[in-house]
NUVEX-117029 format. One record per residue (C-alpha): residue number from 1; residue in three letters; chain; y, z, x. Coordinates in steps of 0.5 Angstrom, whole numbers, plus 500, padded with zeros to 3 digits. Layout:
N
n: NUM | res: Ala | chain: A | y: Y | z: Z | x: X
...
This chain:
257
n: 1 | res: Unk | chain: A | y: 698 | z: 846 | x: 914
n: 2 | res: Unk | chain: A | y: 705 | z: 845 | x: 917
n: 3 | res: Unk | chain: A | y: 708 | z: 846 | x: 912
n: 4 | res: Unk | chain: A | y: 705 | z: 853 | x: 911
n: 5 | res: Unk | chain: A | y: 707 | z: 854 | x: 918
n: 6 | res: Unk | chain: A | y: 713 | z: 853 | x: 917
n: 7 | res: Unk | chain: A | y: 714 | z: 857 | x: 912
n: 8 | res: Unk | chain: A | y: 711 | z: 862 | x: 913
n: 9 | res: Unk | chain: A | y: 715 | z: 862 | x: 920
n: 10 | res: Unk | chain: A | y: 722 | z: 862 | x: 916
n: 11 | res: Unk | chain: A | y: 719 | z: 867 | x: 911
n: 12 | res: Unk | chain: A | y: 719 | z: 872 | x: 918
n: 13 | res: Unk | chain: A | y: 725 | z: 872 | x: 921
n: 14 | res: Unk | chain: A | y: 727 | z: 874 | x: 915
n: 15 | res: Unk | chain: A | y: 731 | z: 882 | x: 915
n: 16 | res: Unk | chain: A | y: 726 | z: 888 | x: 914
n: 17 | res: Unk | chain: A | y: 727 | z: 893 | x: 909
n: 18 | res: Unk | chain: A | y: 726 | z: 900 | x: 908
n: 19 | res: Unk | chain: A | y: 719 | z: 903 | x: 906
n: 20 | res: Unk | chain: A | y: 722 | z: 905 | x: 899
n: 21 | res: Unk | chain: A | y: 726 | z: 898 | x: 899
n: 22 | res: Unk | chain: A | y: 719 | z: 894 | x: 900
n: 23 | res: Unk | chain: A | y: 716 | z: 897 | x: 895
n: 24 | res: Unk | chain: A | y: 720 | z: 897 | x: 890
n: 25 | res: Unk | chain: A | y: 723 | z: 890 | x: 892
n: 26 | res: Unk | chain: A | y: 716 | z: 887 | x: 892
n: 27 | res: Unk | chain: A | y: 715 | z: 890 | x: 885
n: 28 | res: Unk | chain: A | y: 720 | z: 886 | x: 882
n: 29 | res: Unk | chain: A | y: 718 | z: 880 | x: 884
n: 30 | res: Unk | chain: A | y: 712 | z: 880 | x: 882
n: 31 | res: Unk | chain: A | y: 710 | z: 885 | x: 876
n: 32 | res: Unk | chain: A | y: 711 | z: 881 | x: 869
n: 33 | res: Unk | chain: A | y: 712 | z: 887 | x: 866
n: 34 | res: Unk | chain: A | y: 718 | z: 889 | x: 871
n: 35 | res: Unk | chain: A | y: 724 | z: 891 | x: 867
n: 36 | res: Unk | chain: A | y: 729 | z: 886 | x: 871
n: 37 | res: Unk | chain: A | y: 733 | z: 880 | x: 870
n: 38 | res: Unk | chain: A | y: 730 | z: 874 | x: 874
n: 39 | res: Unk | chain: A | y: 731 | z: 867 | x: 875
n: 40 | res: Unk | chain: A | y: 726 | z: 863 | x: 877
n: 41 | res: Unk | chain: A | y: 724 | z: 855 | x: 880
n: 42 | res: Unk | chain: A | y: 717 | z: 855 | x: 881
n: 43 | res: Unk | chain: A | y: 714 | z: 848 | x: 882
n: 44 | res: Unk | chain: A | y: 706 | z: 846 | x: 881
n: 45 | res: Unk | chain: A | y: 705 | z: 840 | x: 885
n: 46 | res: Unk | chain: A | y: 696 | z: 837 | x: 883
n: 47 | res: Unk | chain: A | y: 695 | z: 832 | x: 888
n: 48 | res: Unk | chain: A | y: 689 | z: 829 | x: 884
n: 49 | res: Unk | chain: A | y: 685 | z: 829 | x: 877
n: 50 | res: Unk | chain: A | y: 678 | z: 829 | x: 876
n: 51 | res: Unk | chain: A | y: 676 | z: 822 | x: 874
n: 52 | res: Unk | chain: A | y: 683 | z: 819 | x: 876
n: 53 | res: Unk | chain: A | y: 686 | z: 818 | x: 883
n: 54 | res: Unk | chain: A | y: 694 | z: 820 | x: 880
n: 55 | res: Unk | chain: A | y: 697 | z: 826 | x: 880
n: 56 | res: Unk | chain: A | y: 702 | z: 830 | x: 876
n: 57 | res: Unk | chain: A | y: 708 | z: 835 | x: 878
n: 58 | res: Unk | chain: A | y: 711 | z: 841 | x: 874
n: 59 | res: Unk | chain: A | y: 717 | z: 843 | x: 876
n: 60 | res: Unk | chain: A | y: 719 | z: 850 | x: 872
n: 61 | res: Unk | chain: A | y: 726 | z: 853 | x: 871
n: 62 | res: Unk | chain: A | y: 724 | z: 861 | x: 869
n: 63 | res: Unk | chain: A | y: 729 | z: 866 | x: 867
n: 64 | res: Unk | chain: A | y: 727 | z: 872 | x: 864
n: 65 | res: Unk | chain: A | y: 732 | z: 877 | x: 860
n: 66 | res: Unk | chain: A | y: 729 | z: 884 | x: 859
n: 67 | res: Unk | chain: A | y: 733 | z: 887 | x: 852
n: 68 | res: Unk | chain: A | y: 733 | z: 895 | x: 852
n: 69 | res: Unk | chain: A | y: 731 | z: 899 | x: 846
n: 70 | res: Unk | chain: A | y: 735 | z: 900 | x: 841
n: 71 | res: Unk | chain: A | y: 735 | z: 902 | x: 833
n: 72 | res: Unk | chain: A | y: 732 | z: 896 | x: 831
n: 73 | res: Unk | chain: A | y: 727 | z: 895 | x: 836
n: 74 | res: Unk | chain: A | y: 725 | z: 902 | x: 839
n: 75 | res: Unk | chain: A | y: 720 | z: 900 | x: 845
n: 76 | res: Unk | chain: A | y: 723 | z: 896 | x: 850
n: 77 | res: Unk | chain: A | y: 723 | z: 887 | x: 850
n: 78 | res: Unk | chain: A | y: 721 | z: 883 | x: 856
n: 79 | res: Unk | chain: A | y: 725 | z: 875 | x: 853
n: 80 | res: Unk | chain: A | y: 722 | z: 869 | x: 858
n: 81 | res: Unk | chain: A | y: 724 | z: 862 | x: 857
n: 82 | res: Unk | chain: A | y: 720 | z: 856 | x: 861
n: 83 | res: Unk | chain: A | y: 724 | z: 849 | x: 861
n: 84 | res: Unk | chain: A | y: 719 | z: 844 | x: 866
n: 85 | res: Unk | chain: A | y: 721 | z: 838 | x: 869
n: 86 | res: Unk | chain: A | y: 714 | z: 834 | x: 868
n: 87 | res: Unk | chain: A | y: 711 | z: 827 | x: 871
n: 88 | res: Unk | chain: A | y: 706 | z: 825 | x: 869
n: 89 | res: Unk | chain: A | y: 702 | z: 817 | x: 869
n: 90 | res: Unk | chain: A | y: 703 | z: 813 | x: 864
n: 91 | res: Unk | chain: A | y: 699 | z: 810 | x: 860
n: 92 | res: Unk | chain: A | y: 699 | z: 802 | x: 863
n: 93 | res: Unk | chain: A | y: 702 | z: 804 | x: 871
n: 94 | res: Unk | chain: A | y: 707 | z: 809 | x: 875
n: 95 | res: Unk | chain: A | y: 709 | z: 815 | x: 873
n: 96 | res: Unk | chain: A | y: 714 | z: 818 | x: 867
n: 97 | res: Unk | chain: A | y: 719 | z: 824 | x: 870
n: 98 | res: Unk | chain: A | y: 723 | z: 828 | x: 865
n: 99 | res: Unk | chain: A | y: 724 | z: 834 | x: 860
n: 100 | res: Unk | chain: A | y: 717 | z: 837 | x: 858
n: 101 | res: Unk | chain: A | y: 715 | z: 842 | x: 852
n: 102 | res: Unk | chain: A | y: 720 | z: 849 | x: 853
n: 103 | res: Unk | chain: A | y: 716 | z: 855 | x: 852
n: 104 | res: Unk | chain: A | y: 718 | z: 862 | x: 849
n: 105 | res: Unk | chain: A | y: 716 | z: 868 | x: 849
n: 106 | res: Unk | chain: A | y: 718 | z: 875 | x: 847
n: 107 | res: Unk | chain: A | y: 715 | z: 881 | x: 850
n: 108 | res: Unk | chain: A | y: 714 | z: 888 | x: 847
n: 109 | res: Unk | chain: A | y: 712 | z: 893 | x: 852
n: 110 | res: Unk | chain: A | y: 708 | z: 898 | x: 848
n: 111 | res: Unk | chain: A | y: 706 | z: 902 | x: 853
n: 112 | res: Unk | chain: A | y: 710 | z: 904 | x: 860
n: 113 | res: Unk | chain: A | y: 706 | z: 909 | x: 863
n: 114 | res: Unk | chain: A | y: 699 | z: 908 | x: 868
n: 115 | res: Unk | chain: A | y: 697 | z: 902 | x: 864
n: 116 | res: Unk | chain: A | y: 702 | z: 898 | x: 862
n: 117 | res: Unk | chain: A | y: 701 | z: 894 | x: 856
n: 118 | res: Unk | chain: A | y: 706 | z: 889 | x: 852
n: 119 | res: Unk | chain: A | y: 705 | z: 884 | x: 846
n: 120 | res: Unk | chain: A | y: 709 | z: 880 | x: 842
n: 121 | res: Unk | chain: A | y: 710 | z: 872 | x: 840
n: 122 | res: Unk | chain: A | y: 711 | z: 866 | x: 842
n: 123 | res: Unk | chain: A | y: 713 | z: 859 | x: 841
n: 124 | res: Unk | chain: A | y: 713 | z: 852 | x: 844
n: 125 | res: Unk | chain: A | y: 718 | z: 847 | x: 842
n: 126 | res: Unk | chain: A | y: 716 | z: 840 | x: 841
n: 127 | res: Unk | chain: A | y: 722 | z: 838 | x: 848
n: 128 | res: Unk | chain: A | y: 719 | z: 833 | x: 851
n: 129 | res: Unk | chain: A | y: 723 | z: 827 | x: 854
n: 130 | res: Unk | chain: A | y: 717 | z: 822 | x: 854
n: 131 | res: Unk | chain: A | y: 711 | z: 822 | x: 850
n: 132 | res: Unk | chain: A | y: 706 | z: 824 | x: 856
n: 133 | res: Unk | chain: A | y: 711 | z: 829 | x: 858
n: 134 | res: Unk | chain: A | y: 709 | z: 834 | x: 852
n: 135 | res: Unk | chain: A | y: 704 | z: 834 | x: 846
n: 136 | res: Unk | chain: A | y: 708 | z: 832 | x: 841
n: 137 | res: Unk | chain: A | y: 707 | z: 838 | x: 837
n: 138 | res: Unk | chain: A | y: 711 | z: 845 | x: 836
n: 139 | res: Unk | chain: A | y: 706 | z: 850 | x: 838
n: 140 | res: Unk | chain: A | y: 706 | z: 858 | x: 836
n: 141 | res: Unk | chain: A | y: 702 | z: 863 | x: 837
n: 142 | res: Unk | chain: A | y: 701 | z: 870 | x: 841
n: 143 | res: Unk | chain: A | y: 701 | z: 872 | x: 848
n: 144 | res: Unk | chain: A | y: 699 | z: 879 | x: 851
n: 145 | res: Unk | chain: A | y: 700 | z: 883 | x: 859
n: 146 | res: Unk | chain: A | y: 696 | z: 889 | x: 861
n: 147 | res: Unk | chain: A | y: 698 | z: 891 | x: 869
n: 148 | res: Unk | chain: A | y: 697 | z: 897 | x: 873
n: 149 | res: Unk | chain: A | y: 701 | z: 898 | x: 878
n: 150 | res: Unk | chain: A | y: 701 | z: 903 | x: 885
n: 151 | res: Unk | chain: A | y: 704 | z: 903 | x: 892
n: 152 | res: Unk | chain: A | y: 699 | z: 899 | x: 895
n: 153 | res: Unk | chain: A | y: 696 | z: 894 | x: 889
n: 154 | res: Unk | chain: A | y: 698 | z: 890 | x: 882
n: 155 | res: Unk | chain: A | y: 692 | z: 888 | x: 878
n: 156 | res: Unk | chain: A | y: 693 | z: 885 | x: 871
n: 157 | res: Unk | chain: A | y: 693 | z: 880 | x: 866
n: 158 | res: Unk | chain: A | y: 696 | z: 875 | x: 861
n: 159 | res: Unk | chain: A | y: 693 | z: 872 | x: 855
n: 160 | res: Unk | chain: A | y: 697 | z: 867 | x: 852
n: 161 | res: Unk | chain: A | y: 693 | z: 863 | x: 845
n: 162 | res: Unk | chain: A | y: 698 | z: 857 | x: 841
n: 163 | res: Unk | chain: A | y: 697 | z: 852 | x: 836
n: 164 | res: Unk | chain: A | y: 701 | z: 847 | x: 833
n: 165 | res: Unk | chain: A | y: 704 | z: 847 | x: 826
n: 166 | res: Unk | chain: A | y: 709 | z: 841 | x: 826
n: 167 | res: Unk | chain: A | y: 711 | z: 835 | x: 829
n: 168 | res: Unk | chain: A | y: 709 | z: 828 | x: 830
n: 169 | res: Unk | chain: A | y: 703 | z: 827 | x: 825
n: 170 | res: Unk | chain: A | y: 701 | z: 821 | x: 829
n: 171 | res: Unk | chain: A | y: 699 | z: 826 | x: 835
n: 172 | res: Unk | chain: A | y: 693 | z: 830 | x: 837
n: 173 | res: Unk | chain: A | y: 694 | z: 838 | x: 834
n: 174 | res: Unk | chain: A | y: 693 | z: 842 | x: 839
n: 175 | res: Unk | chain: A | y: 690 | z: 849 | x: 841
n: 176 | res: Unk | chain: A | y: 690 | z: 852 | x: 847
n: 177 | res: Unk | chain: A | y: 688 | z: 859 | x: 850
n: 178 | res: Unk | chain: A | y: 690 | z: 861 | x: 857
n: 179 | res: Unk | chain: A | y: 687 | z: 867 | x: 861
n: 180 | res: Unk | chain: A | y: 692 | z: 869 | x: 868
n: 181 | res: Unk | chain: A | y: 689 | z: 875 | x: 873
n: 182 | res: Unk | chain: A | y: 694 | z: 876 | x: 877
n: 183 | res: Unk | chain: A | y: 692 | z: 881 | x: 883
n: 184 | res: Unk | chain: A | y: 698 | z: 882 | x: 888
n: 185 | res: Unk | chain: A | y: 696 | z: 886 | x: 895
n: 186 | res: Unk | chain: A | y: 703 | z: 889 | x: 897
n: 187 | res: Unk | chain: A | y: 703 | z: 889 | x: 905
n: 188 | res: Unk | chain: A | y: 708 | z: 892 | x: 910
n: 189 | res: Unk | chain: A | y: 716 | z: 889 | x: 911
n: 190 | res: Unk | chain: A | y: 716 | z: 886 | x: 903
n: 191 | res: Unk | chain: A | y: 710 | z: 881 | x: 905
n: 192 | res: Unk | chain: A | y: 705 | z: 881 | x: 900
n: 193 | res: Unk | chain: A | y: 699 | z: 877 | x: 897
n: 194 | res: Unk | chain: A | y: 697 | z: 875 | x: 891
n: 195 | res: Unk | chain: A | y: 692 | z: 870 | x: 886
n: 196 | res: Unk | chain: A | y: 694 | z: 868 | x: 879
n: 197 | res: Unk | chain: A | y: 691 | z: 862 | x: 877
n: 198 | res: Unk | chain: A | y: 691 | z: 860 | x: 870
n: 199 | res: Unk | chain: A | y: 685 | z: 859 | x: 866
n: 200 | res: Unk | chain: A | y: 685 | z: 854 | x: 861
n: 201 | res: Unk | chain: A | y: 681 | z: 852 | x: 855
n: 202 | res: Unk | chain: A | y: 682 | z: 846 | x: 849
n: 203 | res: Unk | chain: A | y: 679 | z: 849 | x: 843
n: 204 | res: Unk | chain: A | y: 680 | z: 843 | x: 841
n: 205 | res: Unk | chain: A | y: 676 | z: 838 | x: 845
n: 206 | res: Unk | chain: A | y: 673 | z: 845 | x: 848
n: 207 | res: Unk | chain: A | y: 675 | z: 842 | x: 855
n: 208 | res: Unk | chain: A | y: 677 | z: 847 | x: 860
n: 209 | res: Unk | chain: A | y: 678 | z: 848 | x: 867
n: 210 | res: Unk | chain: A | y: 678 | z: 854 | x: 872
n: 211 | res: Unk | chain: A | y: 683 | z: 855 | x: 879
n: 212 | res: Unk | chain: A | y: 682 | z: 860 | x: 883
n: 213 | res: Unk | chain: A | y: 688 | z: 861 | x: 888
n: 214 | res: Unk | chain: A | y: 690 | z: 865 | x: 894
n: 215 | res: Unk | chain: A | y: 696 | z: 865 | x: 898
n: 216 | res: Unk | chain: A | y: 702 | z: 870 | x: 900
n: 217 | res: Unk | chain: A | y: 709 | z: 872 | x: 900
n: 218 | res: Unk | chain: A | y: 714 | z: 876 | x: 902
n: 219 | res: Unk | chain: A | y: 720 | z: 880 | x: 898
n: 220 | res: Unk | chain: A | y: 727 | z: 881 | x: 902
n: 221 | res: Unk | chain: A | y: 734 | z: 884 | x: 900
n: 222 | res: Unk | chain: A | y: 740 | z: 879 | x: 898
n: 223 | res: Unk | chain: A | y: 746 | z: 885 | x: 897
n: 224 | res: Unk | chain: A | y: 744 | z: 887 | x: 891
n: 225 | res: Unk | chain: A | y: 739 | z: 883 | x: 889
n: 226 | res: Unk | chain: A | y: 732 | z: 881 | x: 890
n: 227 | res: Unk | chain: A | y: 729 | z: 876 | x: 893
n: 228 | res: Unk | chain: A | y: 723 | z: 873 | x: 893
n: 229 | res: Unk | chain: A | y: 719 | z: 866 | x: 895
n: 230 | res: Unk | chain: A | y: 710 | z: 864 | x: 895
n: 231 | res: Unk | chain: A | y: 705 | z: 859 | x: 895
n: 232 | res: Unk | chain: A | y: 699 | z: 860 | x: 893
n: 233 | res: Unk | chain: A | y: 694 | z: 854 | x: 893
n: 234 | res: Unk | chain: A | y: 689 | z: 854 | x: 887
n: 235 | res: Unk | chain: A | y: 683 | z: 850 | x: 887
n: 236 | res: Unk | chain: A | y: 678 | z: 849 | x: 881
n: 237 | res: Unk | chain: A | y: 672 | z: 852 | x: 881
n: 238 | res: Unk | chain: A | y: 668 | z: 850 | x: 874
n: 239 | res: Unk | chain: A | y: 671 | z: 845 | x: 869
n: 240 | res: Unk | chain: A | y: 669 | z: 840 | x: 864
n: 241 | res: Unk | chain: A | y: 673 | z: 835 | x: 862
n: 242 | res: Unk | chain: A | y: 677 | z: 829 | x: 866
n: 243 | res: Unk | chain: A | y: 685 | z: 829 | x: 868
n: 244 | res: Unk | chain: A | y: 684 | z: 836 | x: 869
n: 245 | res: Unk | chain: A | y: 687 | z: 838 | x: 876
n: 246 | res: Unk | chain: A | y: 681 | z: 839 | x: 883
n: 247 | res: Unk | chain: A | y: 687 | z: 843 | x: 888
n: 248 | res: Unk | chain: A | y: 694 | z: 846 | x: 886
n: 249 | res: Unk | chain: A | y: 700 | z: 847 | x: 890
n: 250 | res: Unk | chain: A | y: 704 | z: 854 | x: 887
n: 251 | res: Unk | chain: A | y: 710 | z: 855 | x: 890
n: 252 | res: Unk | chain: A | y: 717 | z: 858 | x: 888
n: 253 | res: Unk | chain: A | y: 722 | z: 862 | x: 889
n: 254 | res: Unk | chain: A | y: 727 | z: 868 | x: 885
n: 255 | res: Unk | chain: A | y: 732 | z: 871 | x: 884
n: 256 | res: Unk | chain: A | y: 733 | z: 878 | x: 881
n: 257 | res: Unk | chain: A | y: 738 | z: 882 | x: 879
């Protein structure tokens, strides 16, 4: 809680922007959709699992790179790679920390008025450093986003499914699908809050879990670039299936340009 404070106390004596400035800052850094180059650390620290007293970290090094139409692709691409830093316990005692999976996936935004829609491919490669770090597999598959967007909210969603194709054959195939609500509720002075905890589903062991978060952030202005920090706590509010995380600390911060 102090630190939640502390926080929250740096985030306000932060310089204020203009109305305009708030909006369209708070925008960039909170809508996957924005067209914007962006930089991201983002770190999910789960304190304890369910049926274990360990705990896991991702920390995530995110940069998104928007690529205009052109004559080949005649509809705007959104390109976002996620390299994690992951510990995990290992199988006898103590921890593994190293390079997890890295994952890749190419938006095309289809549509960019009211509702906006994009779709495209994704892929995850078989990167891990240490055996517990990844699955072991590399994994392809589909993501699509929807997001609506006005001056005061932000609501949408991210589906992602992926299923392995190649890698240790002594591994676990793997298949997942992820579905993200993502709710923001823009406030004065850059400040925003928001909710966007991602629901995940085995569809190999049909485990699943489902967080639920609600935290707050604030966008602020950097010279010409944008910048951004949160924290979101996420608590698990149904699940099936042990090692799945009880309670999530989200936080991040980014950079756009």
């Amino acid at each position: 809680m102090r630190c939640m404070t502390l926080f929250i106390a740096l985030l306000g004596a932060l310089p204020a922007l203009s109305l305009a400035e708030e909006t369209d800052a708070v925008e960039k850094a909170t809508n996957p959709l924005h067209l914007s180059t962006s930089i991201a650390l983002q770190d999910y620290y789960t304190p304890e699992l369910y049926g274990s007293d360990q705990h896991t970290n991702d920390t995530l090094l995110r940069a998104t790179v928007p690529i205009a139409a052109n004559d080949w692709v005649p509809v705007p691409q959104i390109l976002r790679m996620t390299a994690p830093l992951a510990t995990r316990p290992q199988p006898g005692s103590g921890y593994s920390t190293g390079l997890g999976d890295i994952n890749l996936f190419d938006i095309f935004l289809l549509k960019q008025d009211g509702v906006k829609i994009g779709v495209g491919p994704l892929i995850t490669a078989s990167s891990a450093s240490e055996d517990e770090l990844g699955s072991g597999k590399w994994q392809a598959g589909l993501s699509a986003v929807a997001i609506k967007s006005n001056p005061r909210w932000m609501a949408g969603t991210l589906v992602q499914w992926q299923k392995s194709f190649a890698g240790d054959g002594e591994r676990d195939d793997v298949e997942t699908g992820t579905f993200q609500p993502i709710v923001v509720y823009k406030l004065p002075k850059g400040w925003y809050l928001r909710t966007s905890g991602i629901w995940t589903w085995n569809m190999k062991s049909d485990d699943y879990y489902i967080p639920l978060g609600f935290g707050g952030g604030r966008a602020w202005a950097m010279g010409d670039k944008v910048m951004s920090a949160f924290i979101e706590p996420q608590w698990t509010v149904a699940h099936k299936g042990d090692y799945l995380p009880e309670f999530t600390l989200f936080a991040g911060v980014s950079i756009i340009m």
